[in-house]
C-alpha positions in Angstrom: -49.7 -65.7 23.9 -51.2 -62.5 25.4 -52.5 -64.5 28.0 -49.6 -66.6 29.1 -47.9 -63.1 29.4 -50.5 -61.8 31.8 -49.6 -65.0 33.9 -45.8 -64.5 33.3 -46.6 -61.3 35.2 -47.9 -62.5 38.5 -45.2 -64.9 38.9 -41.8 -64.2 40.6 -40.0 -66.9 38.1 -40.7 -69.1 35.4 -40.8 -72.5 35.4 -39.5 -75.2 32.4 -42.4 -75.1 30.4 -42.6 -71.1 30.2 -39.3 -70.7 29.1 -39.6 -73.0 26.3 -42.6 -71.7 25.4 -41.3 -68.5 25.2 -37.4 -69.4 23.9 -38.0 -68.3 20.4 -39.4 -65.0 21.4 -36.8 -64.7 24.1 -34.3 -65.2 21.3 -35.8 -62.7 19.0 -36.1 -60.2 21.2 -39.8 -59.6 21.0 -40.3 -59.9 25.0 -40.5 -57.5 27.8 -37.0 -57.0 29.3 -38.7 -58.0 32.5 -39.8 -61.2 31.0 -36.5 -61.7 29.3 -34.8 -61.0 32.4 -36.9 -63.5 34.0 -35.8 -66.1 31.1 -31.9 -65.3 31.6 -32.2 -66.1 35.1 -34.2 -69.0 34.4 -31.0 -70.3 32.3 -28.3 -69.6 34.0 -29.9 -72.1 37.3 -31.8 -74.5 34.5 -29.1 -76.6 32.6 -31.9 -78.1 30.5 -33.2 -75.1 29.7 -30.1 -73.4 28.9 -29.3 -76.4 26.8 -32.5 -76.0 25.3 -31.7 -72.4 24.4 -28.2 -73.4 23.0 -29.4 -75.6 21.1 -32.3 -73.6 19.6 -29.9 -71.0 18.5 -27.2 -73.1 17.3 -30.4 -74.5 15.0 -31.6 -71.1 13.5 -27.7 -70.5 12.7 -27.4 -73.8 10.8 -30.2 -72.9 9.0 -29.7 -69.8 8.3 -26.2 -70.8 6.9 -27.8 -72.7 4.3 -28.6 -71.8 0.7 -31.5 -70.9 -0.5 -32.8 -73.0 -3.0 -35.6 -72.3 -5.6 -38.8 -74.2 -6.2 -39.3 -76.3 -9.8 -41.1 -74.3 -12.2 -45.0 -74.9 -11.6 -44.6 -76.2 -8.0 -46.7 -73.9 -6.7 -49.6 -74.2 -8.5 -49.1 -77.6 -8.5 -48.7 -78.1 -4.6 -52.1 -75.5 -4.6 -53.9 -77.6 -6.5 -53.7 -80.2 -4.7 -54.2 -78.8 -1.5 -57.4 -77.2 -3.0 -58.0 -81.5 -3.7 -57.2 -82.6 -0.1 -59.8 -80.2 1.6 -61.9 -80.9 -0.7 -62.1 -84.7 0.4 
């Protein structure tokens, strides 16, 4: 990631494939404000992207408006166990 911010850097603007790359950071705050000014430009000309974005956040909402559920009793020893199997094949 550090070094697709380096390149973010050198560029005036961002093309598609940075600013999907980048849309879950962008949307968690964890960039730059100049790369996340870069994004929100990005967006507002893009309509795919913006889309893109929309649609990312309306997903983390959904599912953050879910319950939680809990596991089975045992599941995960059981699901390490047979992990452990797997890799060991």
């Amino acid at each position: 990631m550090i070094s697709r911010l380096f390149q973010l850097f050198k560029k005036r603007s961002l093309g598609c494939p940075e600013v999907r790359a980048l849309a879950s950071d962008f949307m968690d705050g964890d960039l730059s404000k100049r790369v996340s000014s870069k994004i929100e430009s990005h967006i507002e000309l893009c309509a795919a992207c913006a889309a893109f974005v929309r649609t990312m956040r309306a997903t983390v909402q959904m599912l953050s408006a879910m319950p939680r559920s809990t596991l089975p009793p045992g599941f995960g020893e059981r699901l390490s166990e047979r992990l452990s199997g797997e890799r060991g094949q």
